[in-house]
Structures are given as C-alpha cells and as structure tokens.
C-alpha positions in Angstrom: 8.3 -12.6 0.9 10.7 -9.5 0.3 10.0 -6.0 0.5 10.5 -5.3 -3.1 8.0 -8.0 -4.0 5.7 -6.3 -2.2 5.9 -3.6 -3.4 6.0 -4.4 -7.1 2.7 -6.2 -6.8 1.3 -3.2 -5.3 2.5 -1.0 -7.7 1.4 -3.0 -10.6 -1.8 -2.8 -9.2 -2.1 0.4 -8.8 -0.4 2.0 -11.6 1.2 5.5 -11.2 1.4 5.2 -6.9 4.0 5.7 -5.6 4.9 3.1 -2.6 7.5 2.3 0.3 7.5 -1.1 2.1 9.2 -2.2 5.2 9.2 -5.7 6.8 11.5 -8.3 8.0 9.6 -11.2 5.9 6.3 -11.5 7.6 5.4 -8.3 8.9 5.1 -5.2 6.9 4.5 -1.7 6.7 3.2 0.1 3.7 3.3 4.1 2.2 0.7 4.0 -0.7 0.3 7.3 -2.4 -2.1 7.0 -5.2 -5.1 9.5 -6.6 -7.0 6.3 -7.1 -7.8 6.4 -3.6 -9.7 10.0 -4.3 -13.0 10.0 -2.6 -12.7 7.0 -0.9 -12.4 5.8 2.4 -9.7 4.1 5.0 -11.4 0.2 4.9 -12.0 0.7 0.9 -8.2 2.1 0.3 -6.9 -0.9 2.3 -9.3 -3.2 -0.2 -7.9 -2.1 -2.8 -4.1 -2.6 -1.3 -5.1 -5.5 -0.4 -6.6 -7.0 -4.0 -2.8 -6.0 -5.7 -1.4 -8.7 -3.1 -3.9 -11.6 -3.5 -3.8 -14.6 -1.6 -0.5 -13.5 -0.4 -2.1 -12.1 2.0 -3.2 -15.5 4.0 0.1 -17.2 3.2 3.0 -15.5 2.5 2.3 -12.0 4.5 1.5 -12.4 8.0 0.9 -8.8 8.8 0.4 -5.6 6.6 0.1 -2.0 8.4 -0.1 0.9 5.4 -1.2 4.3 5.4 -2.5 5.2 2.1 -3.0 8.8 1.1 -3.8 10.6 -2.4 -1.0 12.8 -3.7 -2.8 15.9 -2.3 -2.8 14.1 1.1 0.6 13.6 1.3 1.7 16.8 -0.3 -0.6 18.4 2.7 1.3 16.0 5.2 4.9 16.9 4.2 4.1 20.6 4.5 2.3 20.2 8.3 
C-alpha cells in the first residue's frame, strides 16, 4: 500500500481534513486535521481513522501511528 492510497481513503472518509501520510509500505504515520474530531477523544479519533481504512488495516497496513487534531488544535500547535 502507498502513501497516497492512504491517504485518499482517509480523506474520503473524512471529508474536508486535511491529512499527511508517511510510510515505507507497511508502516505509517498519519497527520489528520479534521473538526469532526471536535469534542472527542484520542481512542475515538483513532476509530474513526481507522473505519476510512477498513480491513486494510489487518492486511495491507502493518502499522499506523497518527496524531489527529481539530483545526483549532493544530492552529494552537503551529503557534506554540
């Protein structure tokens, strides 16, 4: 699995995030920036990463790290 595919998936479901992937084709890392994640926590944000990749995630994607933030999280980030 590619990067890009990744990342497309993710962004298809979650529409309007905005998302980075990394990975060298089994292991990834992950930016999600979405305000669906408003109000919720770290284990539920993952969920919902998660759901957008299916069961690619026990086949084709060995390992996922992501941080997921809202827009006001990461806005807050970039400025600290």
């Amino acid at each position: 699995m590619e990067p890009d595919t990744i990342k497309h998936m993710i962004e298809t479901g979650l529409p309007g995030g905005k998302v980075q992937v990394q990975g060298d084709g089994s292991h990834f890392e992950a930016l999600v920036i979405s305000d669906e994640f408003e109000g919720k926590n770290t284990l539920t944000r993952h969920r919902m990463v998660y759901a957008t990749l299916g069961d690619n995630m026990q086949s084709a994607i060995h390992a996922l790290s992501m941080r997921t933030l809202t827009n006001a999280e990461w806005l807050t980030a970039q400025q600290g």
